[in-house]
C-alpha positions, 0 to 999 in steps of 0.5 A, a space after each residue: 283074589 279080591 272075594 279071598 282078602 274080603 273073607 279073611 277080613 271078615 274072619 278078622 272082625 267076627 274074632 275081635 268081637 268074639 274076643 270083646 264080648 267074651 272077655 272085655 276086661 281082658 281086651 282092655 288091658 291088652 290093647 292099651 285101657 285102663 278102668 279107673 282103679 288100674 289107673 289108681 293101681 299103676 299111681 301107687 306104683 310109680 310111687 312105690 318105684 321111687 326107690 333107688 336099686 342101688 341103695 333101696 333109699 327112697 327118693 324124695 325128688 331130684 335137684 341139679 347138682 349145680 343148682 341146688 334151687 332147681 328141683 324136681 319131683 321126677 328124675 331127668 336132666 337139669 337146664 344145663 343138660 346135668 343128671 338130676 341127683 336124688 334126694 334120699 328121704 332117711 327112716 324116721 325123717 317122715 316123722 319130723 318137720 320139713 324144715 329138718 335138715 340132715 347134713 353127714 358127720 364129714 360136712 359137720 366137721 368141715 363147717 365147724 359145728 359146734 355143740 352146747 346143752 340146756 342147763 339150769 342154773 342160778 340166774 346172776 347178773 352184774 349191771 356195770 354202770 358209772 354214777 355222779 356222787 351229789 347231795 342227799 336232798 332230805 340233808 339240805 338244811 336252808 339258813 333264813 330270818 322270819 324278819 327283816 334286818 341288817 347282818 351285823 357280823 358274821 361267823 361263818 365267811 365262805 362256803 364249804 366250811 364245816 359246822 356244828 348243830 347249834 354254831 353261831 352263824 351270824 348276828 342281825 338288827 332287826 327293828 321289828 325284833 327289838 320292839 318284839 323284846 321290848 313288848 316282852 319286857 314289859 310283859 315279864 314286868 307286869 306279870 311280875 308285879 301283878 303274880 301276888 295279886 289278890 284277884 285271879 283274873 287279873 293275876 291269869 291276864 298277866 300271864 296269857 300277855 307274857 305267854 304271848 310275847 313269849 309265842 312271838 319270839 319263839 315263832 321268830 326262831 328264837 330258843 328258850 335258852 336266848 328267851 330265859 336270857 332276855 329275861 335275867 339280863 333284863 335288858 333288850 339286845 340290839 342284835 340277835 345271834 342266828 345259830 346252825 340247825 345241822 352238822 354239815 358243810 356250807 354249799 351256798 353262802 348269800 350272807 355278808 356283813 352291813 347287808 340288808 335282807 328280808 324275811 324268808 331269803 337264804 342266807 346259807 345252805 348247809 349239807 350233811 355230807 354223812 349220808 351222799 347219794 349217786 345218781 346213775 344211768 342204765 339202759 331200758 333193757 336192764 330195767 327187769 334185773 333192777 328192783 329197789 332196795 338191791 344192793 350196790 357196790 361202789 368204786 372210785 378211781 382216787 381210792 384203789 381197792 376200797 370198796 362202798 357198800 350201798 343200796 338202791 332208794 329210788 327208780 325214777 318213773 320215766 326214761 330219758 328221751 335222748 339217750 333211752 336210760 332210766 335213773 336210779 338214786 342210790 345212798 351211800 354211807 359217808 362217815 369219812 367225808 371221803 365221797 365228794 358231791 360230783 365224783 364219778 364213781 364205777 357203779 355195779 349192781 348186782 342181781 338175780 333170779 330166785 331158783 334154778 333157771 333155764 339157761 343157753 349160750 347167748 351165740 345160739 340164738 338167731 334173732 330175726 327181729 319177729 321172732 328167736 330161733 335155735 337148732 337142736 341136734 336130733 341126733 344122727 346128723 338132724 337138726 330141727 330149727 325150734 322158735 322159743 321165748 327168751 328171757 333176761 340176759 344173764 352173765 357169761 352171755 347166757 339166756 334165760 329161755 322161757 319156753 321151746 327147750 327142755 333140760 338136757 337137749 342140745 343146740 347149735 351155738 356155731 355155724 348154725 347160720 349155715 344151717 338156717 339157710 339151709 332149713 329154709 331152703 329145705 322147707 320152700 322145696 316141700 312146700 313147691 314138692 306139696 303144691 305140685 303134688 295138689 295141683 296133679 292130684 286135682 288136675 287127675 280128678 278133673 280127667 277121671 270125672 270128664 272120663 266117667 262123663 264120657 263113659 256114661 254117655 257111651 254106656 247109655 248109647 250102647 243100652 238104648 243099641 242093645 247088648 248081647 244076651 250073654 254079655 254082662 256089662 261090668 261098668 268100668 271106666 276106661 282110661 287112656 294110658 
C-alpha cells in the first residue's frame, strides 16, 4: 500500500514538471501568477468596469448618501453601514474643470436659479452727494489803509450790506497823508511858476519833483480823479474818502467811527457773490468716475424744481483721515443772489465711460476679498466658477468687467452661493480622488520594482542550477494576484 501511494506521487511531481517546463506561462495563469503586463492588463480592466450595467454611465467614485463628505474611489458601505451611491461622470464633463458641477433642471428650479447675459452698454453713473454752498475765494476783495489814521466817518455801518465798485466806504485823517498833499502842493506850485523858465534843467527838476509827489499819493491808493482834484481846489483836505474796489456784499466790517487803525489792517471784506463755490465730499471708491471739469447738477431744498448747472473746478490732493472722502470745488453761476454762503445743497455728478462696455448684474459676483468669482451656465445643467477682473461700478447696479467674460455668455446672478459651495466641495473631492490615485500608482511601482528584484535573483539561481535543453526562459515577471 505504502510502495502504491509513493508511486502515484511520484507520477503526480514528473506531471507538474512536465507541465512547467513545456508551457510555463500557461502554468502561471492558471495556478494564480501574473507577469507584470497581465497585472497591468487586469488595472486597465478594472478601470474600464467602473461602469454602471445599468446605465452604462461611468462611475467617478462613490459618497454616502448621508454624508456627502465621505467619498470613496471604490464601491461598498459608508461608516453608517449605508451603500455607497455613485457618482456619474457625464460626456464631455472630462474636458471642463474640476471645480464644474452639474445639478438637473428639478434641483435648478427648486434653488431658485436665476439666469443674466453679458452685455455691452454705455457705462452711466450718477454720483449723489450733498455740498456747503461758501465764498468763491478769488472774489474776496480785503478794504485797508497803507497809513495810519483815524476814521472820521463811515458810509457803510454793518456787514452784509451790498456795494458798488467805486462807493464810498469811509473817510480817515491821517497826518502822514496831509504832509503828503501839502508836499504836492508845493510841487504843483513850483513846477507852475518855473514851466516858462528859460533854462531846461530847471524847467525838467520841476517836474521829476511834482511826478513824485504825484507817485506817492498814488502809491497810498489815491485815483487820479481824487489827485486832479487836489490840484483845482488848491486846497489840502483834512480827510480823505476810501472807495469800493468791487461789487459785492460786506462779510466782515472792522471799521467804526473815531477808531485808530494802522497800515495794512482790514477794515471790510467785500464778497462778489455772482460767482459761489460748494464744496462736497465723495467717498474714495468714486474717485475713478471724477474728472475736473465734469458737469454737475445742483438742487436745494428751499427752491423745489429749480435746477443749478455747474462744473467741477477743483480735486483737492488728498483724503480726509477721519472720514475716508476727497473733496471737490465746484462753481456755480449766482446772478440772482438766490445761492446763499452755508446752504446745503443736493449734489449730482454725472459721469461716463467713453464707448461700449462690458457690463454684469452687481448680484452676480461673490467677492471673497482675494479675488471676484461669477458662475457661467454651460449649458445642460454645468455651471463653471470663472475669477474675473471688475471694473467701476455703474447705475442699475452693474459692473464693468475688464477680463473672464465675453458678450453674449451667461451667469448666475441667484443662488449662486449654493453652487459655490457646492464647487468647492467638487474640486476638494478630486484633488483627494488625484492624490489617492498618486499614492496607489506609486506604492504599485514600489512592488513591481521589489518583484523584478526577486525575480532577478531567482532567475540568476536558476541559471547558475542549469535549465533544460528544451526549455526557453521568457523572462516575465510574476506577480502575485
Amino acid at each position: 500500500m505504502r510502495k502504491n501511494i509513493g508511486l502515484l506521487m511520484l507520477v503526480i511531481i514528473i506531471a507538474l514538471g512536465w507541465a512547467i517546463l513545456v508551457d510555463p506561462i500557461g502554468w502561471n495563469e492558471r495556478s494564480g501568477f501574473r507577469t507584470v503586463e497581465q497585472a497591468q492588463a487586469a488595472e486597465n480592466k478594472l478601470k474600464a468596469g467602473m461602469v454602471d450595467p445599468s446605465n452604462g454611465k461611468r462611475i467617478k467614485y462613490w459618497v454616502a448618501p448621508m454624508d456627502p463628505g465621505f467619498v470613496s474611489d471604490k464601491p461598498g458601505k459608508s461608516p453608517m453601514g449605508m451603500e455607497l451611491v455613485p457618482v456619474y461622470q457625464e460626456q464631455g464633463d472630462e474636458k471642463l474643470p474640476s471645480s464644474t458641477i452639474r445639478i438637473d433642471s428639478a434641483t435648478i428650479q427648486n434653488m431658485g436659479v436665476r439666469i443674466a447675459p453679458v452685455t455691452k452698454e454705455v457705462l452711466k453713473k450718477t454720483i449723489r452727494t450733498y455740498g456747503s454752498v461758501t465764498y468763491d475765494e478769488k472774489r474776496i476783495y480785503a478794504v485797508s489803509t497803507k497809513f495810519d489814521g483815524w476814521i472820521e466817518r463811515l458810509y457803510v455801518d454793518f456787514e452784509g450790506e451790498k456795494v458798488r465798485k467805486g462807493q464810498p466806504l469811509f473817510e480817515i485823517y491821517s497826518p502822514e497823508l496831509v504832509s503828503a498833499q501839502q508836499e504836492y502842493m508845493l510841487a504843483l506850485e513850483q513846477y507852475r511858476s518855473l514851466a516858462e523858465s528859460a533854462y531846461p534843467d530847471i524847467r525838467q527838476s520841476a517836474r521829476r519833483l511834482l511826478e513824485a509827489a504825484r507817485i506817492r499819493l498814488r502809491y497810498w491808493d489815491l485815483s487820479e480823479q481824487q489827485i486832479e482834484q487836489i490840484g483845482k481846489q488848491g486846497r489840502v483836505r483834512k480827510t480823505l474818502v476810501v472807495y469800493s474796489q468791487a461789487n459785492g456784499v460786506v462779510i466782515k466790517k472792522n471799521a467804526v467811527e473815531g477808531h485808530f487803525v494802522k497800515a495794512g489792517e482790514h477794515q471790510y471784506e467785500i464778497a462778489d457773490l455772482s460767482q459761489v463755490w460748494v464744496d462736497v465730499d465723495i467717498y474714495e471708491y468714486e474717485l475713478p468716475w471724477i474728472h475736473q471739469g465734469m458737469p454737475a447738477t445742483m438742487e436745494l431744498a428751499y427752491i423745489p424744481g429749480r435746477k443749478y448747472r455747474g462744473k467741477v473746478l477743483y480735486i483737492y490732493p488728498y483724503l480726509s483721515a477721519k472720514t475716508r472722502t476727497a473733496r471737490l470745488r465746484l462753481v456755480f453761476a449766482n446772478h440772482d443772489y438766490k445761492l446763499k454762503p452755508g446752504m446745503y445743497a443736493n449734489i449730482f455728478l454725472e459721469a461716463g465711460v467713453p464707448g461700449k462696455q462690458l457690463t454684469i448684474a452687481q448680484e452676480a459676483v461673490i467677492d471673497t476679498g482675494m479675488r471676484k468669482i461669477v458662475f457661467v451656465d454651460k449649458g445642460k445643467g454645468r455651471f463653471e466658477p470663472r475669477q474675473v477682473e471688475l471694473g467701476v461700478e455703474v447705475d442699475k447696479g452693474r459692473y464693468q468687467v475688464l477680463k473672464g467674460l465675453k458678450e453674449g455668455e451667461k451667469v448666475v446672478v441667484s443662488a449662486q452661493f449654493l453652487l459655490d459651495s457646492e464647487s468647492r466641495l467638487q474640486e476638494a473631492i478630486q484633488k483627494m480622488l488625484s492624490a489617492r490615485s498618486a499614492t496607489r500608482d506609486s506604492m504599485k511601482k514600489n512592488t513591481m520594482e521589489g518583484m523584478d528584484m526577486k525575480a532577478d535573483t531567482a532567475n540568476s539561481k536558476t541559471g547558475s542550477a542549469g535549465h533544460s535543453p528544451g526549455v526557453k526562459s521568457k523572462g516575465k515577471n510574476h506577480l502575485p494576484k
